[in-house]
C-alpha positions as CSV (number, residue, x, y, z in Angstrom):
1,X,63.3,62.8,110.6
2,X,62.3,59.0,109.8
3,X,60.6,58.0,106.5
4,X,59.8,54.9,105.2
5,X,61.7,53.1,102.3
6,X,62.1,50.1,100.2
7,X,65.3,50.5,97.8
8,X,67.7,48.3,96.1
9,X,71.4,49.6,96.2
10,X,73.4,49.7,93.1
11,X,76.9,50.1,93.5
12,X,78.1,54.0,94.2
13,X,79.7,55.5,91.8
14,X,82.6,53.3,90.9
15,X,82.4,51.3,93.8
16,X,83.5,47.8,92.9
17,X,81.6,46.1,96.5
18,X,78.2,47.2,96.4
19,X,78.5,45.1,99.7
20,X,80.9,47.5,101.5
21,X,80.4,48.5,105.0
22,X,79.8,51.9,104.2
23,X,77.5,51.2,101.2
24,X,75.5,48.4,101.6
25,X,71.6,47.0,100.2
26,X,69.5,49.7,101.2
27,X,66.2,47.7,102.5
28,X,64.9,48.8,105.3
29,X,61.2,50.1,107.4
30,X,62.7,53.2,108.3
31,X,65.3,55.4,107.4
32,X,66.9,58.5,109.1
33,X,68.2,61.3,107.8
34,X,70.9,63.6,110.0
35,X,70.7,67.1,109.3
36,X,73.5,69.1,110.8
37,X,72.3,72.2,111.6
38,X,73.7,75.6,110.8
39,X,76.0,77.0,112.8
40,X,74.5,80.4,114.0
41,X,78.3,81.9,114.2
42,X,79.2,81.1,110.4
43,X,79.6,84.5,108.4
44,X,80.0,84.4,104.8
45,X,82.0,87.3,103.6
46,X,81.8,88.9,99.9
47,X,85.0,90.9,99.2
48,X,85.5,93.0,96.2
49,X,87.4,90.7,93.9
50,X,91.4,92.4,93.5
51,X,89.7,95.8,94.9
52,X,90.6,94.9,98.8
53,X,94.1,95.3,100.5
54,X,95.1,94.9,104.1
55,X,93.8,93.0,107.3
56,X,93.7,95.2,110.4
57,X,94.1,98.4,108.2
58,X,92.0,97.4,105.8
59,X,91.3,99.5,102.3
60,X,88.9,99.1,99.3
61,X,89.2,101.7,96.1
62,X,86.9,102.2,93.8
63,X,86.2,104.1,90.4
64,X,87.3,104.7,87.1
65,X,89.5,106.8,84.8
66,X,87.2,108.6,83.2
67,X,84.0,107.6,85.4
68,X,82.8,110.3,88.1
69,X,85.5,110.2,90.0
70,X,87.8,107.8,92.2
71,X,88.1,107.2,95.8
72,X,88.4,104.9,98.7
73,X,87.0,103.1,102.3
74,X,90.0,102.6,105.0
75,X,88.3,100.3,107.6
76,X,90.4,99.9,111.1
77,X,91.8,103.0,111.3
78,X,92.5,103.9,114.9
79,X,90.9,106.6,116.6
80,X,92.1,110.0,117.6
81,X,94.1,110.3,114.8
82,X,94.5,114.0,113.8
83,X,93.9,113.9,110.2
84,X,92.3,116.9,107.5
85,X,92.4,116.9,103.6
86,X,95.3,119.0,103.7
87,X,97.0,116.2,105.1
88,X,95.8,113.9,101.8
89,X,96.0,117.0,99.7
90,X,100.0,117.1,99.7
91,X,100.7,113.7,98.6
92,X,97.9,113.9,96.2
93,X,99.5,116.9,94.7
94,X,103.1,115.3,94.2
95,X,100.8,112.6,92.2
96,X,98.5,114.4,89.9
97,X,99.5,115.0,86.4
98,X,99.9,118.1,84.0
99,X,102.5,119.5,86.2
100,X,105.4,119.3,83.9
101,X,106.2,118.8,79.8
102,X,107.0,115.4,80.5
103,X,103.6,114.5,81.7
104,X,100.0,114.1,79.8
105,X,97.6,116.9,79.0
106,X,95.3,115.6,81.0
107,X,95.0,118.4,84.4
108,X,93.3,117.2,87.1
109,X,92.9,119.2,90.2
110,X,92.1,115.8,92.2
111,X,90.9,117.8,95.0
112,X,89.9,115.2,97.8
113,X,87.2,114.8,100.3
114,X,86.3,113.4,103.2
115,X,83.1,111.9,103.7
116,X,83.1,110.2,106.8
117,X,85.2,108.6,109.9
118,X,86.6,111.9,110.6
119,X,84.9,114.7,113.2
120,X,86.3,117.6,114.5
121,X,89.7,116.8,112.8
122,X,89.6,113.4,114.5
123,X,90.0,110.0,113.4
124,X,86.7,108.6,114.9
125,X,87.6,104.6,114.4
126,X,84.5,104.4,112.2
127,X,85.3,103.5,108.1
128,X,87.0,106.7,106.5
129,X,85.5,107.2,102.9
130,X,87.2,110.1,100.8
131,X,86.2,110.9,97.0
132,X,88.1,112.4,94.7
133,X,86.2,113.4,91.2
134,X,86.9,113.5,88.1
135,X,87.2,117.0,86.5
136,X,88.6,116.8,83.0
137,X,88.0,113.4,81.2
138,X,88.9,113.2,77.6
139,X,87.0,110.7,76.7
140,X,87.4,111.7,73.0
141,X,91.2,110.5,73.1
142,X,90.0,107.2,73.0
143,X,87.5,106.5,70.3
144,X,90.2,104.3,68.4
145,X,90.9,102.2,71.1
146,X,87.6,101.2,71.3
147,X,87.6,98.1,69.5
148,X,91.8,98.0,68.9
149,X,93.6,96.7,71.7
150,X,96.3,99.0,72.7
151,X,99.8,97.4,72.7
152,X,101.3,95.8,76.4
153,X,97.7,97.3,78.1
154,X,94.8,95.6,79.6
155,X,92.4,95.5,76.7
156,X,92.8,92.2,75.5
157,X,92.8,91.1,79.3
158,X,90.1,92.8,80.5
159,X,88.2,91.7,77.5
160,X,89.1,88.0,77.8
161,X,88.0,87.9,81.5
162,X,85.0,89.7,81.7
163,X,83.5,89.5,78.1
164,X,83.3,93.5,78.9
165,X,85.4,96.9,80.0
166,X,85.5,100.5,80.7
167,X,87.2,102.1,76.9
168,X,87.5,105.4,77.6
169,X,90.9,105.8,79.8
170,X,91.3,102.0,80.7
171,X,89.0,102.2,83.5
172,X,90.7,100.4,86.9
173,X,93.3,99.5,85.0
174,X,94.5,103.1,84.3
175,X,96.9,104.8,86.3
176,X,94.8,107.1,87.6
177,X,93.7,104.5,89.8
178,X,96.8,104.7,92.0
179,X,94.6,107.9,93.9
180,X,92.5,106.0,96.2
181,X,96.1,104.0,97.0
182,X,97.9,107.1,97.6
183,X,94.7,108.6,100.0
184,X,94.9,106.1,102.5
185,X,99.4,105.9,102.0
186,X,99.1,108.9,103.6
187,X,97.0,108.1,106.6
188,X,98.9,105.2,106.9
189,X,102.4,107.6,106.8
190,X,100.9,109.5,109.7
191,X,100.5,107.1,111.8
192,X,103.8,105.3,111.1
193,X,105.4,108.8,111.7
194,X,103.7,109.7,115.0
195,X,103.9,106.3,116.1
196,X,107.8,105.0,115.3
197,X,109.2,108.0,113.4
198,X,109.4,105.7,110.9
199,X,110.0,107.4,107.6
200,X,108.9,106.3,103.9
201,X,111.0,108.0,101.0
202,X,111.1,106.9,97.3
203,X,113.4,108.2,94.7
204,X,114.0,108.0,90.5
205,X,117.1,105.9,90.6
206,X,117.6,104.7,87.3
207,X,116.0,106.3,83.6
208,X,116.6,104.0,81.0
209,X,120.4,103.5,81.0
210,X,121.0,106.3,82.9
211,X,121.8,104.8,86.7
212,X,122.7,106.2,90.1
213,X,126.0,105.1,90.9
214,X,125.8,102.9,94.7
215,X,126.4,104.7,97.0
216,X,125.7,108.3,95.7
217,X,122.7,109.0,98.0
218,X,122.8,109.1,101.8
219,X,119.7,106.9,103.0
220,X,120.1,107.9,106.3
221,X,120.5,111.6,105.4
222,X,118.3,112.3,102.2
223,X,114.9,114.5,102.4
224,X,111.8,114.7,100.8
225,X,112.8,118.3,99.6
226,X,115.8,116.9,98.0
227,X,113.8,114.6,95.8
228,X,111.2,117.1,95.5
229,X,113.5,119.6,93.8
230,X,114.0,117.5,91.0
231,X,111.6,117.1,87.9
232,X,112.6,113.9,87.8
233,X,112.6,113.0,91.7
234,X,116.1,112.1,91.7
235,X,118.1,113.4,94.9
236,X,121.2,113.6,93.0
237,X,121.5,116.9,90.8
238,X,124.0,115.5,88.4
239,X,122.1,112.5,87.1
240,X,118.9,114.5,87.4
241,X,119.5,116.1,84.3
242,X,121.2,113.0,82.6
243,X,117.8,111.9,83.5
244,X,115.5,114.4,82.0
245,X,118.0,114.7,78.6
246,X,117.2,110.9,78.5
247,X,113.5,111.3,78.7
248,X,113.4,114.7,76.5
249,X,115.4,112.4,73.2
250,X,112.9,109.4,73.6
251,X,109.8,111.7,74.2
252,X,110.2,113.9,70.7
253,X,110.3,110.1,68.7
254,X,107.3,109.5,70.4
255,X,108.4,106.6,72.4
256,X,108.7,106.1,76.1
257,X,111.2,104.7,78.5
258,X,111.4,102.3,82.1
259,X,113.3,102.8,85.0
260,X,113.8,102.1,88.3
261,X,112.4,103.9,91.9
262,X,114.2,103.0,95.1
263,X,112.1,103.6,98.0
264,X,113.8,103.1,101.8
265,X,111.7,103.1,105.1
266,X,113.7,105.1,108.4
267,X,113.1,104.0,111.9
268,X,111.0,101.2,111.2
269,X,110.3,99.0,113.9
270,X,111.5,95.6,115.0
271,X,109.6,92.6,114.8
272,X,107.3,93.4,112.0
273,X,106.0,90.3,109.5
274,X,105.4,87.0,110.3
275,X,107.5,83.7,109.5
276,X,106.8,81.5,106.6
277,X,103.9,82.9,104.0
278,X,103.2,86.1,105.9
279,X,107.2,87.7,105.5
280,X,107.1,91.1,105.6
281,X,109.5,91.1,102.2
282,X,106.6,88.7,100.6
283,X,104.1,91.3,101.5
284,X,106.1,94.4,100.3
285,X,106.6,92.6,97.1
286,X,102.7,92.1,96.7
287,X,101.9,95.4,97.1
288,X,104.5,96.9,95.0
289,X,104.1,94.7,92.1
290,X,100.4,95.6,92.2
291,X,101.2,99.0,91.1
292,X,100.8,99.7,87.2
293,X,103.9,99.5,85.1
294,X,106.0,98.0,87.7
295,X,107.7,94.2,86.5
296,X,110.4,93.4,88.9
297,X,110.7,94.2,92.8
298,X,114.4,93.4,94.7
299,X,115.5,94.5,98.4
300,X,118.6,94.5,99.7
301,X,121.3,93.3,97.8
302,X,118.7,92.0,95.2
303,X,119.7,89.9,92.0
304,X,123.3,91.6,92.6
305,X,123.7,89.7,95.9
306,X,123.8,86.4,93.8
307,X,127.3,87.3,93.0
308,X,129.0,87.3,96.4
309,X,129.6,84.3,99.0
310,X,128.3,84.2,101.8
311,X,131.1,85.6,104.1
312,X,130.8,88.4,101.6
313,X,127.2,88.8,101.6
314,X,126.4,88.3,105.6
315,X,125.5,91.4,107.7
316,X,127.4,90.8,110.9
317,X,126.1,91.6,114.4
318,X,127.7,94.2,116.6
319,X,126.0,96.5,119.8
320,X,126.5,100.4,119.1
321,X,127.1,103.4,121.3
322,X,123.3,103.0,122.7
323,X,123.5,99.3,123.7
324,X,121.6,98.4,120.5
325,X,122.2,95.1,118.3
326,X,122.7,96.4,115.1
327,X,124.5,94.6,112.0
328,X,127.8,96.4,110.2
329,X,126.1,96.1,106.9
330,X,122.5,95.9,105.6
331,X,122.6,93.1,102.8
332,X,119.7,91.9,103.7
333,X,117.6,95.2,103.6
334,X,116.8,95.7,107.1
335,X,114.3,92.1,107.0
336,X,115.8,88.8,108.1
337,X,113.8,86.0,108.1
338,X,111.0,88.0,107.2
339,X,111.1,90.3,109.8
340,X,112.5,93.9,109.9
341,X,115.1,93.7,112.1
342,X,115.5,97.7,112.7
343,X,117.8,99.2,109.6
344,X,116.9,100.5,106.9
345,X,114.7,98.7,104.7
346,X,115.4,99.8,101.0
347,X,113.9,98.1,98.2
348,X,114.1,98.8,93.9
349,X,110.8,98.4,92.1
350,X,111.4,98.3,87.8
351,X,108.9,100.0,85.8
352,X,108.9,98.8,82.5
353,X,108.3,101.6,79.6
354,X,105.3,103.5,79.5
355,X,103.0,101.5,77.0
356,X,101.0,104.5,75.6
357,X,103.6,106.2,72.8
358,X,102.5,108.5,70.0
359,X,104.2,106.0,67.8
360,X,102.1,103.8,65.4
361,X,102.0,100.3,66.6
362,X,100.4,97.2,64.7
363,X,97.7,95.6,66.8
364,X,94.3,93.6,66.3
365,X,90.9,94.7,67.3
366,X,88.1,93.5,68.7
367,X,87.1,91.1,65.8
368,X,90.4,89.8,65.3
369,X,91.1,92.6,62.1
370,X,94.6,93.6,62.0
371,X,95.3,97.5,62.3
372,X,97.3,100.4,63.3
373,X,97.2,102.3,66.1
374,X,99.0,105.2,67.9
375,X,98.1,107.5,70.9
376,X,97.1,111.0,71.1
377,X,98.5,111.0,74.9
378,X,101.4,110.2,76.9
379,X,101.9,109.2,80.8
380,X,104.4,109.6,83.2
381,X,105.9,106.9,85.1
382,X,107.4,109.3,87.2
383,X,104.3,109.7,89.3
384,X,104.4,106.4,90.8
385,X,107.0,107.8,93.3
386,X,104.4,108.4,96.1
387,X,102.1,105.4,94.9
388,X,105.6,103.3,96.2
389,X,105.9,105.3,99.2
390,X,101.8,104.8,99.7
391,X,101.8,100.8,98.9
392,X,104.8,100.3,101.5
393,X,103.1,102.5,104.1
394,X,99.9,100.3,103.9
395,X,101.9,96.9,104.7
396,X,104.0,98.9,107.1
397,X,100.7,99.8,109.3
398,X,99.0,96.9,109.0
399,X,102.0,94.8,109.6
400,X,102.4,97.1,112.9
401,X,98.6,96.6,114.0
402,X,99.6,92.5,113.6
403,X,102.5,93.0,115.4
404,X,100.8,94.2,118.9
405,X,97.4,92.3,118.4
406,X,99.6,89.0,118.7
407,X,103.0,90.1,120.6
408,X,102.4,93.0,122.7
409,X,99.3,92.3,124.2
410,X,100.9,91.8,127.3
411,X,104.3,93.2,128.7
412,X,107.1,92.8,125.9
413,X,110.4,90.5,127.1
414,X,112.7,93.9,127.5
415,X,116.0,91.5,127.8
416,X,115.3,90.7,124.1
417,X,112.5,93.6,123.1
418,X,112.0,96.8,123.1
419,X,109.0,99.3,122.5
420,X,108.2,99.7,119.0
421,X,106.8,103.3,119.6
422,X,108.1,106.9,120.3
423,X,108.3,108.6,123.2
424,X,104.8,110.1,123.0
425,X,104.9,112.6,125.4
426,X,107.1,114.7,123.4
427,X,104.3,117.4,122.8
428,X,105.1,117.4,118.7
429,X,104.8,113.5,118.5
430,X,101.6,113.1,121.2
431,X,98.2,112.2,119.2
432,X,95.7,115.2,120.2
């Protein structure tokens, strides 16, 4: 477009040579204006701020505490997935509070259902959205915390960033958030299992000062039933009930204690992460320290591997009975250079002590007036067991959906590769 124009130029900004090349006296009959125009292609993209997780298996939660209910949207899931609410039920289940004296009153069924992306029993590839409501809110409990901030909790946070927050139960802060991560852990465990084998198992290793000697439990031999047994989720009977003596002293003062889960992943395929910013430790740690309570993340030999050298520390190379490269020990945590090299990944998350205690606490409120304040419930840190075993499934599948967009789209190199799947036509791993 052309208009007509008579101007003087002033300098630009600071410019000190009004006379420049690039900004010189603007007299002139005719000016023209370029206008790039838009590009047709450009999409601009509005994600839910923190409430997003994942690329190719992507997953958004929603809900409150004590709101109508929680739940969750898994975008890319593939298709012809078998998959019910039974199969969402059971971790769900090993979740939900009011199941034993060390837990809050609080009882939730958290009954799930799924509203979409699923027909005739059927992933159908098509966004999966399953609700779980809320059944028993006790909004009551939290009429003093209204205006004080509770102690090592997101009050003061929440507050400070949005000028606004949910009271009653925390809102997304709470714990009872962790639902709509352990809904689609457990998709994501599915298809890890009937894909790989690959195996995800967390465990209570450590209550307060009450640790697991090294050692003690088999990773490549432990179950899910074994962990199960225990009130406490420790494998190991013995320092099960050190455990739960431990949590009994501390819970009749009416304080709380921290510990420590370890969680390992079985049969986990080569080649998953991605070098520099995108290693698949980098991404575990992520997702693991997104998880309420938890304040310190280590895998392999951890903070404790500082103390060796480095003849000490390596994991040398060796080729086993099946012609497989394999390393004599696993130091590094089954990811070397980012990338899972086929052992065992194992991994410690530290939970620090749960912040609610029925003991009085001094604390400000809303208008900056000093008080008291103590709490009419208590949590269980416990619970976040399968919320570990969910948050590494999700980087697991997603980093396995990465892995054969960009390297197995053709033909793998089988001198230096091999298939990252299962055997599927063994009739009890074959998709239906």
């Amino acid at each position: 477009m052309a208009a007509s124009s008579s101007i003087t130029a002033k300098p630009f900004l600071g410019a000190t040579n009004p006379n420049s090349s690039y900004i010189q006296r603007l007299s002139f009959s005719s000016l023209c204006i370029a206008i790039k125009p838009r590009r047709s292609h450009e999409k601009f993209q509005i994600q839910a701020a923190g409430s997003s997780f994942g690329n190719y298996f992507r997953v958004t939660t929603f809900g409150e505490s004590h709101g109508g209910g929680l739940g969750c949207v898994v975008d890319g899931c593939p298709p012809r997935i078998p998959l019910s609410e039974a199969d969402l039920q059971a971790d769900l289940d090993r979740r939900r509070l009011g199941q034993t004296r060390i837990t809050t009153p609080r009882t939730e069924t958290d009954i799930c259902r799924i509203y979409s992306g699923v027909s005739q029993g059927l992933t159908i590839g098509t966004p999966i959205h399953v609700f779980v409501p809320n059944t028993d809110e006790r909004g009551d409990d939290y009429k003093e915390m209204s205006i004080a901030y509770r102690p090592s909790h997101a009050d003061f946070t929440y507050d400070s960033k949005y000028g606004i927050r949910e009271v009653q139960g925390g809102g997304r802060s709470s714990a009872r958030e962790t639902i709509a991560r352990v809904i689609p852990g457990a998709i994501a465990k599915k298809i890890l299992k009937q894909f790989s084998g690959t195996e995800i198992l967390a465990y209570v290793s450590q209550v307060h000062q009450v640790v697991i000697p090294d050692g003690s439990v088999d990773h490549d031999t432990v179950t899910l039933d074994q962990i199960e047994s225990s009130m406490v989720r420790c494998p190991n009977p013995e320092y099960a009930e050190k455990m739960m003596v431990a949590i009994d002293d501390v819970r009749t003062r009416g304080d709380s204690i921290g510990g420590v889960v370890t969680c390992i992943v079985r049969n986990a395929p080569r080649g998953l992460g991605s070098p520099v910013f995108d290693k698949l430790e980098a991404e575990l740690a992520k997702a693991l320290m997104s998880i309420p309570a938890i304040k310190g993340f280590e895998i392999g030999s951890g903070f404790a591997g500082t103390f060796l050298t480095g003849s000490e520390h390596n994991d040398e190379f060796f080729t086993d009975e099946h012609g497989r490269i394999r390393t004599r020990t696993n130091r590094s945590g089954g990811i070397q250079g980012g990338i899972s090299n086929g052992e065992i990944i194992n991994m410690r998350v530290a939970l620090k002590p749960t912040a609610t205690i029925a003991k009085k606490q001094r604390t400000v409120t809303r208008y900056k007036q000093e008080t008291e304040l103590s709490a009419r419930v208590r949590h269980n840190p416990l619970r976040s067991v399968p919320v570990v075993e969910a948050m590494v499934a999700l980087v697991l599948v997603d980093q396995l959906m990465a892995q054969h967009a960009q390297c197995n789209l053709f033909p793998i190199n089988p001198e230096l590769q091999e298939p990252m799947s299962l055997n599927l036509s063994e009739p009890e791993l074959a998709f239906v």
